[in-house]
C-alpha positions, 0 to 999 in steps of 0.5 A, a space after each residue: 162959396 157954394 154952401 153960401 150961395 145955394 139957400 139964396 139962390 134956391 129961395 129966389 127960384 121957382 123949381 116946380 117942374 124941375 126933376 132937380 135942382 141945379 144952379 145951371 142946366 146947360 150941361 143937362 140939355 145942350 151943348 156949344 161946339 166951338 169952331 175948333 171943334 171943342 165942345 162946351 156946356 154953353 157959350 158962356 164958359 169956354 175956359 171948361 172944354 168938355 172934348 174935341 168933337 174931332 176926336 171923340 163921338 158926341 154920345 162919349 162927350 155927352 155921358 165923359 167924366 168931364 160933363 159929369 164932373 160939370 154937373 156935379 158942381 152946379 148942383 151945388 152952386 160950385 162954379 170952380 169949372 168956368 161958370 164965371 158967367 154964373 158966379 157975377 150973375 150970383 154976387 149982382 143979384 144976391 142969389 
């Protein structure tokens, strides 16, 4: 599904600026902490928790395998992490 998503989406999207080209940034600049401690990308994905910020330092969440796998994917425009905010917004717009 990425490989026909990303063209269109890149094509409607200004990336000047832009250091690279992502279909998200939220796991590039911020993070979402849950009231149970999980900490997420963003408010819209919970079903991909990164970590338990009971149980590890932010600095470990930040740079974690998980994350990293989270960025991986986006760049792509792979939402198979629990983007499915994303992955709607992609078959509504048509980018």
């Amino acid at each position: 599904m990425a490989e026909e998503i990303r063209p269109a989406d890149e094509s409607s999207r200004d990336f000047a600026g832009k250091a690279f080209r992502s279909a998200c940034y939220a796991p590039y600049v911020s993070l979402f902490f849950a009231v149970d401690g999980n900490v997420l990308a963003c408010c819209q994905n919970e079903l991909f928790v990164l970590r338990d910020v009971k149980e590890q330092h932010l600095r470990e969440i930040w740079n974690g395998w998980p994350i990293q796998q989270l960025r991986a994917a986006l760049e792509p425009c792979d939402f198979q992490h629990g983007c499915e905010y994303l992955r709607m917004g992609t078959e509504v717009t048509g980018r």
